[in-house]
N, C-alpha and C positions, 0 to 999 in steps of 0.2 A: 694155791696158785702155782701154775709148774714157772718158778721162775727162769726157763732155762727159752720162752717162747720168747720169737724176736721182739725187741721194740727196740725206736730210735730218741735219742735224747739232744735235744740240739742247744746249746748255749752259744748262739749266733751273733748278740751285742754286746759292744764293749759299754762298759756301765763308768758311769763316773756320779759320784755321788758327794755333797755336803753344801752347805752353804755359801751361793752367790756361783756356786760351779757353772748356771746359766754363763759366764764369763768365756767360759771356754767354747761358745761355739763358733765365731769365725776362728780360731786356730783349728780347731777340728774337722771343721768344712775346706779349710784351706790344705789341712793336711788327705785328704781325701781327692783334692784336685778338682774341687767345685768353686766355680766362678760366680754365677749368676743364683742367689737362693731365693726362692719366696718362703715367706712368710705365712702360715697358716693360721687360725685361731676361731674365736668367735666374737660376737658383737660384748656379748653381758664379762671376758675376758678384757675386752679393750675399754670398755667404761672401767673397771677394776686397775687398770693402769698396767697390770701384766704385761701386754703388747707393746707398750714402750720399752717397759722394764727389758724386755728381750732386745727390742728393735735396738734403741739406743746403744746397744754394746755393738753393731754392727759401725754406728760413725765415729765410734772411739778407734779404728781400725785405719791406721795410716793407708791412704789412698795409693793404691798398687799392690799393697801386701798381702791384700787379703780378699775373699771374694766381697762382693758386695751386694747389698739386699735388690735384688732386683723388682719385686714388690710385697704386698701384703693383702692376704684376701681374707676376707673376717666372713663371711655371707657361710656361714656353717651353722644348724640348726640341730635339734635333739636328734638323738636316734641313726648320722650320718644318711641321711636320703640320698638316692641315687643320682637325683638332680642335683642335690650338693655338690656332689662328686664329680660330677659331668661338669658342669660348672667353673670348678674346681681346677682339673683338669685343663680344659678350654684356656681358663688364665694362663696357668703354667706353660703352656704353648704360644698363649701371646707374646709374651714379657719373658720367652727365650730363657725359660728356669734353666737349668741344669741340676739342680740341686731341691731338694724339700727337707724343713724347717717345720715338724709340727707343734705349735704348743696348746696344751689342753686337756682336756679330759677326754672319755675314751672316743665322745661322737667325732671329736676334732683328729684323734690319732689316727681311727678305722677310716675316715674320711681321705688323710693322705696316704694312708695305707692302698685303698681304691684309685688314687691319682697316680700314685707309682703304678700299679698293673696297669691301668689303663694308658699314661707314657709309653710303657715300655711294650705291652702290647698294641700298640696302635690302636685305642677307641675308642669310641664319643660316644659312646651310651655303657655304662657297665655293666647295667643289667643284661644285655644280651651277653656277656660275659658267665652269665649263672641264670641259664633259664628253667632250671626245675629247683632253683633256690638253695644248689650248694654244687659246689666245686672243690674237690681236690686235688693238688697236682703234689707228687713226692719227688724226691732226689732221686732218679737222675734226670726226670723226665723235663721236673722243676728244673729253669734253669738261673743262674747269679743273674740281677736285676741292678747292673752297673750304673745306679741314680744313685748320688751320696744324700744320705738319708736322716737327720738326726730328729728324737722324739723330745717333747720335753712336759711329761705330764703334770697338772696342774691340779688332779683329783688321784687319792689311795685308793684305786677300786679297780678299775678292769686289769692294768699292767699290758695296756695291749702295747706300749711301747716295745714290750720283747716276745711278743706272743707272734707266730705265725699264722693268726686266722684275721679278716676282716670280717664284721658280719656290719651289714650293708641293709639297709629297709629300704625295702621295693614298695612307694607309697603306690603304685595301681594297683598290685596286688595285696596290698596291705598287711607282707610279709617280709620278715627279719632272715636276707639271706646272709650264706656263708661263703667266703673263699679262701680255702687254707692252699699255703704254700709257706717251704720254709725260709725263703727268703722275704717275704713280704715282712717282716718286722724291722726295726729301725738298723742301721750299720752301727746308732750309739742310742744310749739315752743318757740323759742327763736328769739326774735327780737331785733338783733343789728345790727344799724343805721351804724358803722365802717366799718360793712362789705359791704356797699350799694354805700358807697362815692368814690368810682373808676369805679362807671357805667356808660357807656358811655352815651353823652345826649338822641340821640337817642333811645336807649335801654329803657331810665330811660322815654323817654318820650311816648312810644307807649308799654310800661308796665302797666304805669300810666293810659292810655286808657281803657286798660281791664279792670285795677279796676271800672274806670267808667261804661264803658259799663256793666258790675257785678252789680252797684247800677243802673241804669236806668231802666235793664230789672227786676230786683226785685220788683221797683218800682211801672214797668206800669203790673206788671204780675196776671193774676186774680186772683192767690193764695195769695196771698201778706197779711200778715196781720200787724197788729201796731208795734211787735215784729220784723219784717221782714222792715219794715217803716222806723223807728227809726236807724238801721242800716243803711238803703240804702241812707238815707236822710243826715245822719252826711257824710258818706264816700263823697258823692255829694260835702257838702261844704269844705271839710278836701281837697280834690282834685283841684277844684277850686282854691284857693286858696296857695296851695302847689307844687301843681305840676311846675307850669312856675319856683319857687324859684329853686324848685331841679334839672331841668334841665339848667337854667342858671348860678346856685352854688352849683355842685355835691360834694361839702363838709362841703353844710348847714347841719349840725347835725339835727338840730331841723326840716327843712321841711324834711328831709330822713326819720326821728323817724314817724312824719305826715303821712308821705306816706306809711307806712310799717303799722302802725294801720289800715289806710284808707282801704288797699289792702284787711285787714284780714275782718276789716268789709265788703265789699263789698261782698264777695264771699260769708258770713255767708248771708246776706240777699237773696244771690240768690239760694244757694242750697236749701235754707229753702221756697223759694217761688215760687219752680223751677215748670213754667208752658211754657209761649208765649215766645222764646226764638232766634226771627227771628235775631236778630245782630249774635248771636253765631252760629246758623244756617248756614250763608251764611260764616262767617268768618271759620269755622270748613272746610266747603268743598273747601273752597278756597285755606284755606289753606294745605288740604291733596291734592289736586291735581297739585297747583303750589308753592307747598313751600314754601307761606308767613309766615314771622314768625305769630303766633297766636293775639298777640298786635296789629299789624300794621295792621291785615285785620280788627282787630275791629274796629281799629281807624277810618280806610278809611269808614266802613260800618255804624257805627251810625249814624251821622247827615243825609244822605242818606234815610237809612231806616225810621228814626222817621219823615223824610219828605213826603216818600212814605204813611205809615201805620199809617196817624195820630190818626184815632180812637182809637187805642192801648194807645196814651199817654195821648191824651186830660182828662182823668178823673182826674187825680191828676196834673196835666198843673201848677195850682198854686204854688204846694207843691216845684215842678221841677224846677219852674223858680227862688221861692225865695233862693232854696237853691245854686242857679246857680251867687247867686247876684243880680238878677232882680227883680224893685221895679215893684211889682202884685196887685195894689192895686184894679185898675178899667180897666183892658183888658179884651178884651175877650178870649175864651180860644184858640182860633185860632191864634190870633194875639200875645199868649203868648208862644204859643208853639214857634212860627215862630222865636221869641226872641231867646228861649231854644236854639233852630237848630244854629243862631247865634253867639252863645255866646262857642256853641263848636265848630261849625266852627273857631272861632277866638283863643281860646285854641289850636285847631290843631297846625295855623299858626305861632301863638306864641312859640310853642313849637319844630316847623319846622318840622310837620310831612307832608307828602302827601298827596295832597285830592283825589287821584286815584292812583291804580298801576300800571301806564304809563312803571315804572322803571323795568315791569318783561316779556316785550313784549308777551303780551301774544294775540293769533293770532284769530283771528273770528270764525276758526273753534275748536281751544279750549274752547273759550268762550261760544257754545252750548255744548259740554260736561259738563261742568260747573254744566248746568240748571239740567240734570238728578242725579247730584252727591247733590246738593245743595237741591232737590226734596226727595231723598234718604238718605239723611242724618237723625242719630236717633234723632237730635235735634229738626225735623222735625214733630215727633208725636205730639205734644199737640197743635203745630197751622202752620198746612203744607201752603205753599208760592205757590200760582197760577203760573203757567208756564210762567205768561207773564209778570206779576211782576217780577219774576227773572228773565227775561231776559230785562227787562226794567232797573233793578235795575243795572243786569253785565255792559247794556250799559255805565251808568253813571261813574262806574268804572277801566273800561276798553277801554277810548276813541279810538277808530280804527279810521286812516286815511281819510281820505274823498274820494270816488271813483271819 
């Protein structure tokens, strides 16, 4: 790789991290010069008591000093839908926000992530915002998006709290679009591990996937550089090692606090390396067409893919296997990879995820519509998947019955 080709690396939020930090956001919001904040979140967050847990630090806040919550909108659903957003938005115009407050996992983040563009751009539908399903805007063109903004995620998996991309599901065309820009990610996040420890294991275990699947594809990606490495490389072993605790002991403080750094890493190395992106690929159209949450089609499609498309991973095979736990000392890279594939195979099962999506019956002639949506996908640009690879690959994960 000629490392001497441009790339940009942006570490755009201030990060505050540990336990009950949630505390800090009206000083934070205050110190930014927002007045009016809402509240973000979702329904199954606010049965969970989370949304108090935030809201309530807002009346501890001597009256004058600080901004105040100007409302709370929970009506946010899987996958961030456009009409979410729109929605979303619309509030925030009502009830005179000046400020967004997101708490949640990544549908809730990408969610207010699309209400700031859409604020600051003037617009009531976002999808006309991204009508061929992806948008990029870079510096200089991008401009600062002066809404104080803070994230405060509730799941270890996307880290879109510091990621500059939203990706947005267009339910009429029943496609997962993209809007990168580098200011769309939060002004802070806040990371506390308290609010993480009531997530169910599942959830917490095919969360934890995506963060992986974020550091692998960083990893194997041709953009990738030492900056980009370094990130994807630590997340690699912070996950290994974290993830089985916090799914077996979802009120390990210290592997929750693990997993919640790891997340944020992860995603930093992948926006920033964002090229060959075939896991994301397949899991983005799988999941716009059969509703798998976005974690679990990763989960099910990494070991898969890096099985299918080993050229992609073999060049750095060492790097991958030692950060996996595997002693690399005299393998070859084939025989090292094979380990890699193993070792997250056995992480799945550890973690009791599924190694196909058996559980969403999904029917043979689904699974060739699949191939043109998984073909069509914008994730698809920088290294498109041969027709028969993806339908070799659906086979795998979609066992059909034997005629």
């Amino acid at each position: 790789m000629l490392t001497t080709t441009l790339s940009s690396f942006w570490l755009r939020t201030a990060i505050h991290t540990g336990s009950n930090s949630r505390a800090l956001a009206p000083d934070l919001f205050r110190g930014m010069g927002a007045k009016r904040v809402v509240l973000f979140s979702d329904r199954g967050l606010e049965k969970a008591g989370i949304v108090e847990k935030v809201a309530e630090i807002f009346k501890l806040t001597p009256h004058g000093t600080g901004p105040e919550l100007a409302g709370i909108f929970l009506d946010i659903t899987q996958d961030a839908e456009s009409k979410c957003v729109n929605a979303a938005a619309r509030y925030a115009r009502e009830v005179g926000a000046d400020a967004l407050l997101a708490v949640g996992g990544g549908s809730v983040l990408d969610t207010v992530k699309g209400v700031k563009y859409s604020l600051f751009k003037g617009l009531t539908d976002i999808s006309e915002a991204i009508p061929g399903g992806f948008v990029s805007e870079s510096f200089p063109q991008a401009q600062h998006i002066p809404i104080p903004h803070i994230a405060i995620p509730t799941t270890a998996g996307t880290g879109s709290e510091v990621s500059p991309i939203a990706v947005i599901y267009n339910e009429e065309i029943k496609l997962k679009t993209n809007i990168i820009n580098p200011f769309l990610s939060a002004d802070m996040a806040i990371l506390d591990p308290d609010l993480t420890t009531g997530l169910p294991p599942l959830i917490t275990a095919f969360t934890g996937m995506d963060a992986l699947t974020h550091a692998i594809e960083a990893l194997a990606s041709p953009n990738a550089t030492s900056l980009t490495d370094s990130y994807a490389l630590h997340t690699i072993r912070l996950i290994e090692k974290n993830l089985p605790i916090a799914v077996s002991d979802g009120s390990n403080l210290e592997a929750r606090m693990e997993m919640l750094q790891a997340s944020l890493m992860g995603i930093t190395a992948f926006s920033f390396a964002l090229n060959a992106i075939p896991v994301h690929n397949l899991a983005h159209a799988y999941g716009a067409i059969f509703r798998i949450p976005h974690g679990l089609a990763n989960a099910v499609f990494l070991p898969i893919v890096m099985e299918y498309i080993p050229d992609l991973y073999l060049p750095k095979v060492k790097e991958l296997a030692q950060a996996l736990g595997i002693k690399a000392d005299h393998e070859d890279p084939a025989a090292l990879l094979e380990k890699a594939i193993e070792k997250i195979r056995l992480l799945q099962v550890k973690t009791g995820l599924p190694a196909d999506f058996s559980q969403y019956n999904i029917s043979a002639e689904n699974l060739q519509k699949a191939i043109s949506a998984v073909a069509s996908d914008p994730a698809a640009v920088n290294f498109p998947l041969p027709k028969e690879l993806i339908e070799a690959i659906g086979q795998r994960v979609v066992p059909l019955p034997v005629q």
